[in-house]
VOZA-976283 format. One record per residue: residue in one letter; x negated, z, y of N, C-alpha, C in turn; chain. Coordinates in steps of 0.05 Angstrom, whole numbers, plus 32768, in hexadecimal, padded with zeros to 4 digits. Last residue first. Example, Ala and Ser with C-alpha at 12.3 -4.5 7.8 and 13.67 -1.06 7.14 Angstrom:
# residues 2
- s / 7EFF / 808E / 7FD3 / 7EEF / 808F / 7FEB / 7EFE / 809D / 8001 / A
- a / 7EF8 / 809C / 7F8E / 7F0A / 809C / 7FA6 / 7EF8 / 809C / 7FBE / A
//
This chain:
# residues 174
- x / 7BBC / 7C44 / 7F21 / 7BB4 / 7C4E / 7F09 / 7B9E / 7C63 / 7F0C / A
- x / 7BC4 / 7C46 / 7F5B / 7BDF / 7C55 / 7F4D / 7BD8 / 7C54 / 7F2A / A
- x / 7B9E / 7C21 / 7F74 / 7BA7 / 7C37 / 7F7C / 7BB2 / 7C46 / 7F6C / A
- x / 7BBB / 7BF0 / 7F52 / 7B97 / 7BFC / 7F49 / 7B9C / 7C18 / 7F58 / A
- x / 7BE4 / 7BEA / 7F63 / 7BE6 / 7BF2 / 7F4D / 7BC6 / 7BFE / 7F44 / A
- x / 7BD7 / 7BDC / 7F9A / 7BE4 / 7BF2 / 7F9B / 7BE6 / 7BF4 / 7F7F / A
- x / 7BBC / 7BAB / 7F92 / 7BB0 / 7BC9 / 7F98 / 7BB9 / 7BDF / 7FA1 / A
- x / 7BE7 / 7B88 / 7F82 / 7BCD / 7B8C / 7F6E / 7BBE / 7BA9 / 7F71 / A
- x / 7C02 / 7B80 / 7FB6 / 7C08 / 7B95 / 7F95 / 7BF8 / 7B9C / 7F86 / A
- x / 7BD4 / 7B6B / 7FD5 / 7BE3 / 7B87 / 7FD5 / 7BF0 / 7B9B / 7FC5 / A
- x / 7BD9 / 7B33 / 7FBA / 7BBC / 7B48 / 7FC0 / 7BCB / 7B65 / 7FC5 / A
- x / 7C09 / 7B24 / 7FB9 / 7BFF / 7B31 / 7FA6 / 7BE3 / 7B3D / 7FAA / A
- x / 7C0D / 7B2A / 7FF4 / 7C24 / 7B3C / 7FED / 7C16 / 7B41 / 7FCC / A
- x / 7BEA / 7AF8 / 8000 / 7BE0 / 7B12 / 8007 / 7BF3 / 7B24 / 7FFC / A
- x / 7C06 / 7AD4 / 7FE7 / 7BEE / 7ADC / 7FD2 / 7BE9 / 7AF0 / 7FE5 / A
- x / 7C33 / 7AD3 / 8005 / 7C37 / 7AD7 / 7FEE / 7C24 / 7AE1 / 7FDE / A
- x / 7C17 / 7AC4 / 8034 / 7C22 / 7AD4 / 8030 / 7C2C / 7AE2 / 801F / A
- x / 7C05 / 7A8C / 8029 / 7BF2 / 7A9F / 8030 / 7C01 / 7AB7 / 802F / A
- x / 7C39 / 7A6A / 8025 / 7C26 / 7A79 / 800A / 7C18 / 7A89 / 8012 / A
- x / 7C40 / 7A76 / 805D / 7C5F / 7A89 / 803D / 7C47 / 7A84 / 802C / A
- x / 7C2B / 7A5B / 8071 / 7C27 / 7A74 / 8081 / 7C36 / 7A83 / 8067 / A
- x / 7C36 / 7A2C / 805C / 7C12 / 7A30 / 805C / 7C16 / 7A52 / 805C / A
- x / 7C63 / 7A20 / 806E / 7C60 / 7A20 / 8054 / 7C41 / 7A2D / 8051 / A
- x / 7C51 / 7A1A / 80A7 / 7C59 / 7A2E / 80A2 / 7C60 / 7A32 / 8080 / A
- x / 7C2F / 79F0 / 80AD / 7C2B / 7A02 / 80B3 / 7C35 / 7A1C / 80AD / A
- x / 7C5F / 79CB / 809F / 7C43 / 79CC / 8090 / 7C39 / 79E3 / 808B / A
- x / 7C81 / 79CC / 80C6 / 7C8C / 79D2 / 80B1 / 7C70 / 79DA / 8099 / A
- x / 7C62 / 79C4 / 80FA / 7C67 / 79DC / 80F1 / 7C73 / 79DD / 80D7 / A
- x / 7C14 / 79AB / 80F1 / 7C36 / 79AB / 80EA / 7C43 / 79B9 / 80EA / A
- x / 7BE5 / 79BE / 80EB / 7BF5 / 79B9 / 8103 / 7C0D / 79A7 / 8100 / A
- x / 7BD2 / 798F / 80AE / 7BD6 / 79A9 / 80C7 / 7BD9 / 79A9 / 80DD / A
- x / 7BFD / 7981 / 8076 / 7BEF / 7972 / 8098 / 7BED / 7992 / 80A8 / A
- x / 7BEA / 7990 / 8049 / 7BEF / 796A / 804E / 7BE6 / 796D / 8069 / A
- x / 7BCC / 79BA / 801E / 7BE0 / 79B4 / 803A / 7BDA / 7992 / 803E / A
- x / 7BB4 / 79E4 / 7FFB / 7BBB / 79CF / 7FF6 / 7BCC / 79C7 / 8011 / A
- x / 7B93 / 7A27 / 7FF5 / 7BAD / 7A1C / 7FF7 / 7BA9 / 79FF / 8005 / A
- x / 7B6B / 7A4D / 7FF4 / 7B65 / 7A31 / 7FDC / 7B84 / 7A21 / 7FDD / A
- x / 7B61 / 7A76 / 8006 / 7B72 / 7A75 / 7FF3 / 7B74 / 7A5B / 7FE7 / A
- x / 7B41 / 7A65 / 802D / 7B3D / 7A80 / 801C / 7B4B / 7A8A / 8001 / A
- x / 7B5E / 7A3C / 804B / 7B45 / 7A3C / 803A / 7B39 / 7A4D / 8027 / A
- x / 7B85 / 7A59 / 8061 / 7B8A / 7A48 / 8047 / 7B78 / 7A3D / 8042 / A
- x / 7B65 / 7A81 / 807E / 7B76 / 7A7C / 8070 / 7B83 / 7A76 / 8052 / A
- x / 7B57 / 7A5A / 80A4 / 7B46 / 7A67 / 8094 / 7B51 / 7A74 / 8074 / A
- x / 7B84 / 7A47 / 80C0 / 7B75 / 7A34 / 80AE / 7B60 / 7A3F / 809F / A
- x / 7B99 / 7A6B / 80CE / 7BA1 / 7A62 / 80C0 / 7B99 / 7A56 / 80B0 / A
- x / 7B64 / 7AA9 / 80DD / 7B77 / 7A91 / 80E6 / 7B87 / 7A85 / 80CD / A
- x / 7B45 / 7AD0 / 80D7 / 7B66 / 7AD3 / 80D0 / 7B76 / 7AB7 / 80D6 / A
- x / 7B01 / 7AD6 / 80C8 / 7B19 / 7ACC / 80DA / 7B2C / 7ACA / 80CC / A
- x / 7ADD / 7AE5 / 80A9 / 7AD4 / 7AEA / 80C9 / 7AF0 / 7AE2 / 80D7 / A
- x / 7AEE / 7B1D / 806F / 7AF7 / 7B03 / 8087 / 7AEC / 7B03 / 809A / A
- x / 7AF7 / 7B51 / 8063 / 7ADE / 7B49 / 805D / 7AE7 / 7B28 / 806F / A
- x / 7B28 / 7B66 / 805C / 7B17 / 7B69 / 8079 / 7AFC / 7B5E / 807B / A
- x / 7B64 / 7B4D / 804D / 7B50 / 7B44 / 8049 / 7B37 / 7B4B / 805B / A
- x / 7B89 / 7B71 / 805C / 7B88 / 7B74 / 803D / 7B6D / 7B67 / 8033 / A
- x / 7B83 / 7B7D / 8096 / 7B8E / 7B8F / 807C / 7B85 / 7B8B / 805D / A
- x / 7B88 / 7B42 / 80A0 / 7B75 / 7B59 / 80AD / 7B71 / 7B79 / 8097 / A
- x / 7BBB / 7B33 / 8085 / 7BA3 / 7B2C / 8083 / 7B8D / 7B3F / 808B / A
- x / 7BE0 / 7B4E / 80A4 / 7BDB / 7B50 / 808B / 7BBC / 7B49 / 8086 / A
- x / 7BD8 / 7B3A / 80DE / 7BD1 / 7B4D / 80D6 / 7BD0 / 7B5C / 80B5 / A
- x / 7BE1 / 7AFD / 80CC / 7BCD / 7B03 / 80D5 / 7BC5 / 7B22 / 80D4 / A
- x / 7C1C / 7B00 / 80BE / 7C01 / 7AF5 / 80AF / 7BEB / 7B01 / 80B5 / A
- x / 7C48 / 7B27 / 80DD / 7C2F / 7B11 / 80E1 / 7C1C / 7B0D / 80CB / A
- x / 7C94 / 7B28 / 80D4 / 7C76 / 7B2F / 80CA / 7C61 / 7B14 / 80DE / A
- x / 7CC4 / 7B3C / 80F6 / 7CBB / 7B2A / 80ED / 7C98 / 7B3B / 80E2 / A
- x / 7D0B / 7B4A / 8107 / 7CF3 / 7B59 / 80FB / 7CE4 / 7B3B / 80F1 / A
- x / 7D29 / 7B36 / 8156 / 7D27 / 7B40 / 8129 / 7D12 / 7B42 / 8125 / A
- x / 7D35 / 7B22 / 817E / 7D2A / 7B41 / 817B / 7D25 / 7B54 / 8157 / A
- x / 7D2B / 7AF1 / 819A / 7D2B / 7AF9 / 8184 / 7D19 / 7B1C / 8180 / A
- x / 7D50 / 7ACE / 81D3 / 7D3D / 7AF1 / 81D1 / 7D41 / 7AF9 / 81AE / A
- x / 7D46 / 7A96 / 81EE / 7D4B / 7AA5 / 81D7 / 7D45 / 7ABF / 81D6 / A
- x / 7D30 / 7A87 / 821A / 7D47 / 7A9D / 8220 / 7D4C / 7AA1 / 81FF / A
- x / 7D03 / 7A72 / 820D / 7D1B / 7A5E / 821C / 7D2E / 7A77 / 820E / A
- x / 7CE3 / 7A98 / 8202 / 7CDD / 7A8A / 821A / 7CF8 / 7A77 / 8226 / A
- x / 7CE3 / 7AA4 / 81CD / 7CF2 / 7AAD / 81DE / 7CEF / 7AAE / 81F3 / A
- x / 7CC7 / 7A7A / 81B9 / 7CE3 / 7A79 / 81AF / 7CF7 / 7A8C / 81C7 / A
- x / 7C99 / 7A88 / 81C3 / 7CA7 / 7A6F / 81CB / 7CBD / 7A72 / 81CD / A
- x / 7C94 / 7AB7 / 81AA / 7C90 / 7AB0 / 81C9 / 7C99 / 7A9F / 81D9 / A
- x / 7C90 / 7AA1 / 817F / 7CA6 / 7AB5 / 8181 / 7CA4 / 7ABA / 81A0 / A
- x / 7C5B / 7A95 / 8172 / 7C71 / 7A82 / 8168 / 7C8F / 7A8D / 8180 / A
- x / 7C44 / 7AC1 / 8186 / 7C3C / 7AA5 / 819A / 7C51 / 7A8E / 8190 / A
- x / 7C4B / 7AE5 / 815A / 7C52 / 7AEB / 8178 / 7C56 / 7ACA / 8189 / A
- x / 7C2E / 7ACC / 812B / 7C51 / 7AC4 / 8131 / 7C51 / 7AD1 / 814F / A
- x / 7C08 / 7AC2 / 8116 / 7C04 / 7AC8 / 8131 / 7C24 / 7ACB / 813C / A
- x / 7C2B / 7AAA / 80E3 / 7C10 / 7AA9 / 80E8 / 7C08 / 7AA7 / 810E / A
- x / 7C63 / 7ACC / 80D4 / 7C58 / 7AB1 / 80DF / 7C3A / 7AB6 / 80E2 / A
- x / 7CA8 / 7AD1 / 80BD / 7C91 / 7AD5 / 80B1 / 7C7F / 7AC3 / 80C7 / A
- x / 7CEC / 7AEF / 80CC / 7CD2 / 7AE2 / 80D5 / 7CB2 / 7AE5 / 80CA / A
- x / 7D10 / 7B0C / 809F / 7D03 / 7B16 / 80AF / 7CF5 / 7AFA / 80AF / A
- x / 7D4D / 7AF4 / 809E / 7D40 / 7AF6 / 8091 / 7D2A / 7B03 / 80A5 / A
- x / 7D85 / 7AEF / 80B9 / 7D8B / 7AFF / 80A4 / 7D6D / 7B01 / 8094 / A
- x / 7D77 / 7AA6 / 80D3 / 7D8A / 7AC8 / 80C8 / 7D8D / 7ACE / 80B7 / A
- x / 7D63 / 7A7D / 80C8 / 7D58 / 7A94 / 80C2 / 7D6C / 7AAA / 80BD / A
- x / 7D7E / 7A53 / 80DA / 7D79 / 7A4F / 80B8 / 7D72 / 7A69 / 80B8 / A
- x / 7D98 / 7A66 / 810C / 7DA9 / 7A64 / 80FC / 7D97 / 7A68 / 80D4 / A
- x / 7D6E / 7A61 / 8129 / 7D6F / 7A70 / 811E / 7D88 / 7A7A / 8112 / A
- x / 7D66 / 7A19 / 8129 / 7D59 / 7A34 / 8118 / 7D5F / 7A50 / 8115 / A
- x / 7D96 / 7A16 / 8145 / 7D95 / 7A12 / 8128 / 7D7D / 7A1D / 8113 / A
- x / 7D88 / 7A31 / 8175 / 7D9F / 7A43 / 8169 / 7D9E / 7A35 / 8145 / A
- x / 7D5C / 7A0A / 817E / 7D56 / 7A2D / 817B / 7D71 / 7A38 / 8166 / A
- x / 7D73 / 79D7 / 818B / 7D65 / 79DF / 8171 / 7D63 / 79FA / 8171 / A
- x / 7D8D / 79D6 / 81BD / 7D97 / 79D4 / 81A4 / 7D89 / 79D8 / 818F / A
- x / 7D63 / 79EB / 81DE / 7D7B / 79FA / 81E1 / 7D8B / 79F2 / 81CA / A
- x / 7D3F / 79C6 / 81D4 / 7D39 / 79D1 / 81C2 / 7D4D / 79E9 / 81C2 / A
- x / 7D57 / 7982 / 81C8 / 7D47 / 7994 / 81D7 / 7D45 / 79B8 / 81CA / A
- x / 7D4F / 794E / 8186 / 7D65 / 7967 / 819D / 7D4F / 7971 / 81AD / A
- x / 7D32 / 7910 / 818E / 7D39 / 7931 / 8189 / 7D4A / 793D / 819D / A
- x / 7D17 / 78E0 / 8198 / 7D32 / 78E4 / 819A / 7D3C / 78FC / 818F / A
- x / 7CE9 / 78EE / 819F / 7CF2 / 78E2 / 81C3 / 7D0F / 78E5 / 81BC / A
- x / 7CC3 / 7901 / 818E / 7CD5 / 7917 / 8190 / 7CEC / 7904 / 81A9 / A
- x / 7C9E / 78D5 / 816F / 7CAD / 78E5 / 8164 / 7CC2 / 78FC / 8167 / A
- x / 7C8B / 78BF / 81AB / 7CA0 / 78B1 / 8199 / 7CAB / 78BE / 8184 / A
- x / 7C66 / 78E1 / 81B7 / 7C83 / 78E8 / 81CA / 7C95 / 78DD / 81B6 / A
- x / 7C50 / 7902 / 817D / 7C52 / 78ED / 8195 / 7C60 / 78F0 / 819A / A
- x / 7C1F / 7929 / 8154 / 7C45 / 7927 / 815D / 7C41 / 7920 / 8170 / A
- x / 7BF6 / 7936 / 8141 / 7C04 / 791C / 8139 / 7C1E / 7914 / 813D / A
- x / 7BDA / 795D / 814A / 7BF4 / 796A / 813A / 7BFF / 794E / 8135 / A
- x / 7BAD / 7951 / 816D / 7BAC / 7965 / 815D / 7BC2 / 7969 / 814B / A
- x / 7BBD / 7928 / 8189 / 7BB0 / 792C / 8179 / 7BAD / 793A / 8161 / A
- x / 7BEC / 7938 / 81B2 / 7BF0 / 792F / 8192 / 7BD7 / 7924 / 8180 / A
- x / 7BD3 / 795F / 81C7 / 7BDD / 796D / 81B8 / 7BDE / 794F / 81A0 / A
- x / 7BA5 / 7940 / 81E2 / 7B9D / 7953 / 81D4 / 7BAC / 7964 / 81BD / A
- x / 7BDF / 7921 / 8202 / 7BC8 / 7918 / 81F3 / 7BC0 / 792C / 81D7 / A
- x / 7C1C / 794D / 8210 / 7BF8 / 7940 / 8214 / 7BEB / 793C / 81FE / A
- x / 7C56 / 7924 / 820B / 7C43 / 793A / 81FD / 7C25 / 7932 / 8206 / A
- x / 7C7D / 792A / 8247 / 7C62 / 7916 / 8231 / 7C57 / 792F / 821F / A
- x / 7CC1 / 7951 / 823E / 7CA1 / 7944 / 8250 / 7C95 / 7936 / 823B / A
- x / 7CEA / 7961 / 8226 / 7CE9 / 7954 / 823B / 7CD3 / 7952 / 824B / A
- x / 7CD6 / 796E / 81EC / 7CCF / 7982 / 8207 / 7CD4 / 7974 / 8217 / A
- x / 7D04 / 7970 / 81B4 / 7CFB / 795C / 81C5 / 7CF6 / 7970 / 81E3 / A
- x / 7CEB / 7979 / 8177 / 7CF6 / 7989 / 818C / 7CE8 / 7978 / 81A8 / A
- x / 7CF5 / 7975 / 8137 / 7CE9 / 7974 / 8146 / 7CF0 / 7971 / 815D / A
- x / 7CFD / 799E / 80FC / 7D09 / 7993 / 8115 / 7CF2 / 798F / 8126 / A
- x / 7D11 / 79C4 / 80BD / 7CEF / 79B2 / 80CE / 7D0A / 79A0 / 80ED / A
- x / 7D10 / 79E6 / 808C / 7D1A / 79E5 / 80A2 / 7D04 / 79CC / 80B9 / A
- x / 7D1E / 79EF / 8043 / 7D0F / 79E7 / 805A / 7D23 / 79E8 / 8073 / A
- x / 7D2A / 7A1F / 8010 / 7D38 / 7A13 / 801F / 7D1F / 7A0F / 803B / A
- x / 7D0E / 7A3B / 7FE6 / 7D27 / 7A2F / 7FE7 / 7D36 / 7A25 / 7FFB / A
- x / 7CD2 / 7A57 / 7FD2 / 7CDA / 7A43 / 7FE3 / 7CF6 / 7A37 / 7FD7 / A
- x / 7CD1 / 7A94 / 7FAC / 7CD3 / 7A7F / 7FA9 / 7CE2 / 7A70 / 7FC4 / A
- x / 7CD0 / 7ACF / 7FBA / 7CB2 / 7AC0 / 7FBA / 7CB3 / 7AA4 / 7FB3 / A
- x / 7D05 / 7AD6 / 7FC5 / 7CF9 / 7AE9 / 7FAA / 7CDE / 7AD6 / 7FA1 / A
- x / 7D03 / 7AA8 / 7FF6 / 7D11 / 7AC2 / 7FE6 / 7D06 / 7ABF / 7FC7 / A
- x / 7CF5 / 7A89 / 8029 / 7CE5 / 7A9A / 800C / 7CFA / 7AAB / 800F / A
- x / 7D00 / 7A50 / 804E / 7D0A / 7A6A / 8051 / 7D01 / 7A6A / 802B / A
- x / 7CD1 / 7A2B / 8083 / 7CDA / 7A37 / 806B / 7CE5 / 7A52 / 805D / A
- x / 7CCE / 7A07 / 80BD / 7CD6 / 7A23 / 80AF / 7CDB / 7A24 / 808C / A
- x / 7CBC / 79F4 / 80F3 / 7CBE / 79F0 / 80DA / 7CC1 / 7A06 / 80D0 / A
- x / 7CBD / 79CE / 8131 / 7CC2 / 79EC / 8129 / 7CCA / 79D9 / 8110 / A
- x / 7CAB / 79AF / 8169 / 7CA6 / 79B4 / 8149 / 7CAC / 79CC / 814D / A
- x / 7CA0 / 79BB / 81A3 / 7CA1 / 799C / 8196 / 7CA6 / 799A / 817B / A
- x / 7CA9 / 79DF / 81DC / 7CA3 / 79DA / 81B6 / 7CA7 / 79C2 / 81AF / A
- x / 7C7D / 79DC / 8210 / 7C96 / 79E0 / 81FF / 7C90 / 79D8 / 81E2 / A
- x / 7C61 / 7A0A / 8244 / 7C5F / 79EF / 8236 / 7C80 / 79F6 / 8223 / A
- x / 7C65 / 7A33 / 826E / 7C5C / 7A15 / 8278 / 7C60 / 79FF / 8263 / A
- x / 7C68 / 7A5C / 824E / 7C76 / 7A5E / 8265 / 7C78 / 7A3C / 8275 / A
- x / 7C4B / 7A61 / 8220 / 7C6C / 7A57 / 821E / 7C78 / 7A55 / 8240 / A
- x / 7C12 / 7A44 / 821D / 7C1E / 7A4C / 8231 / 7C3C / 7A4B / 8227 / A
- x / 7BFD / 7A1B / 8209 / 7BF7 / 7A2F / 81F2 / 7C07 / 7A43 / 820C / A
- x / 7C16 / 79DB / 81EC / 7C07 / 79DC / 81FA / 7C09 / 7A0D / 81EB / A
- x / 7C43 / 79C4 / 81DC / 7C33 / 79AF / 81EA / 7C19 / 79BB / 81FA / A
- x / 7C4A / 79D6 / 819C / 7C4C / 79DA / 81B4 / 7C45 / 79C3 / 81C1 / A
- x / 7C6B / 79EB / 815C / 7C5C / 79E0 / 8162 / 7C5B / 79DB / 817C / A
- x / 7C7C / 7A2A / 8134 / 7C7C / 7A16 / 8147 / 7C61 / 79FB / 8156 / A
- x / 7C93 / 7A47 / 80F4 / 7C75 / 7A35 / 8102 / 7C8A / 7A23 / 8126 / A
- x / 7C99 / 7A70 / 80C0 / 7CA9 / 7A59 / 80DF / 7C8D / 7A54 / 80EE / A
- x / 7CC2 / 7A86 / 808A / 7CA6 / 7A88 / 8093 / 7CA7 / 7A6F / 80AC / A
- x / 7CED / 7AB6 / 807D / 7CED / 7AA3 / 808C / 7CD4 / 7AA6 / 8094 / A
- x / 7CED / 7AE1 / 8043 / 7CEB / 7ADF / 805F / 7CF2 / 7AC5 / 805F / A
- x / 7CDF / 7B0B / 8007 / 7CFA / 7AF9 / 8015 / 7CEF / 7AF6 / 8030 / A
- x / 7CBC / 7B2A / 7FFA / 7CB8 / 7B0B / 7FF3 / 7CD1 / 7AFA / 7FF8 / A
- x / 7CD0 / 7B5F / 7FFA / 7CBB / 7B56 / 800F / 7CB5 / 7B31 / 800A / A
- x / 7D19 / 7B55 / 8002 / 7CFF / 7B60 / 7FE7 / 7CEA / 7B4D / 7FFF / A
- x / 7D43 / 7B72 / 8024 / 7D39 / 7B5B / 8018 / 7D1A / 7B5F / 8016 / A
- x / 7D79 / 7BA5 / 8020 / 7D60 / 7B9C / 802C / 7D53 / 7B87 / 8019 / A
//
């Protein structure tokens, strides 16, 4: 079994918040073992439609950046090629993982949420979001709403919650 600081931390990015109606445009991944980053994953994922407006606002991804990408029946199996064998780390990950298994992927592996850690370790918080987050932690990011961004964001936040947790399981146990 792989030490709680081994995972795959994964971000997608959408056209929208429906997996039934919209598609991925981004998926980023970073794979942690023994709490050190060794290996990236980033693709961008062509949804055979316009990306709306509001999205590429928000995430700075244009039709012209996915116009010559794989679709995403070819990207899925290469992401989950980089993962295997690791548990899924994600911030709301259900809604990442919704996607994913919206186009017939059925990922039935073990994954963590951020989010409920958080709730747990930090209850004094008005919010679990990401961006709260990595404000709370004073973590450093280039671009948000990126998934490779995003999800390097989602492995440090997770790392300093795993040491908030040791910390108080050894205050517990003196």
């Amino acid at each position: 079994m792989k030490s709680p600081d081994t995972f795959v931390s994964f971000d997608v990015e959408t056209t929208g918040l429906d997996p039934k109606n919209n598609e991925i445009i981004e998926i980023g991944a970073v794979k942690v073992e023994n709490g050190e980053f060794v290996e990236e994953y980033s693709e961008f994922v062509n949804p055979g439609r316009p990306i709306p407006d509001f999205i590429t606002h928000l995430t700075g991804i244009s039709d012209s950046d996915v116009a010559g990408a794989d679709s995403i029946r070819t990207i899925i199996p290469t992401f989950l090629d980089f993962a295997d064998g690791y548990v899924l780390l994600g911030q709301n990950v259900s809604f990442d993982i919704s996607f994913l298994n919206n186009k017939r992927t059925v990922y039935k592996g073990p994954y963590i949420d951020n989010i409920e850690l958080a709730r747990i370790l930090l209850p004094q918080l008005h919010s679990y979001s990401l961006e709260n987050l990595i404000d709370y932690f004073n973590i450093t990011t280039k671009d948000r709403h990126r998934a490779f961004e995003d999800a390097k964001a989602t492995a440090e936040v997770f790392l300093l919650l795993l040491d908030i947790r040791h910390r108080n399981c050894q205050v517990a146990f003196t």
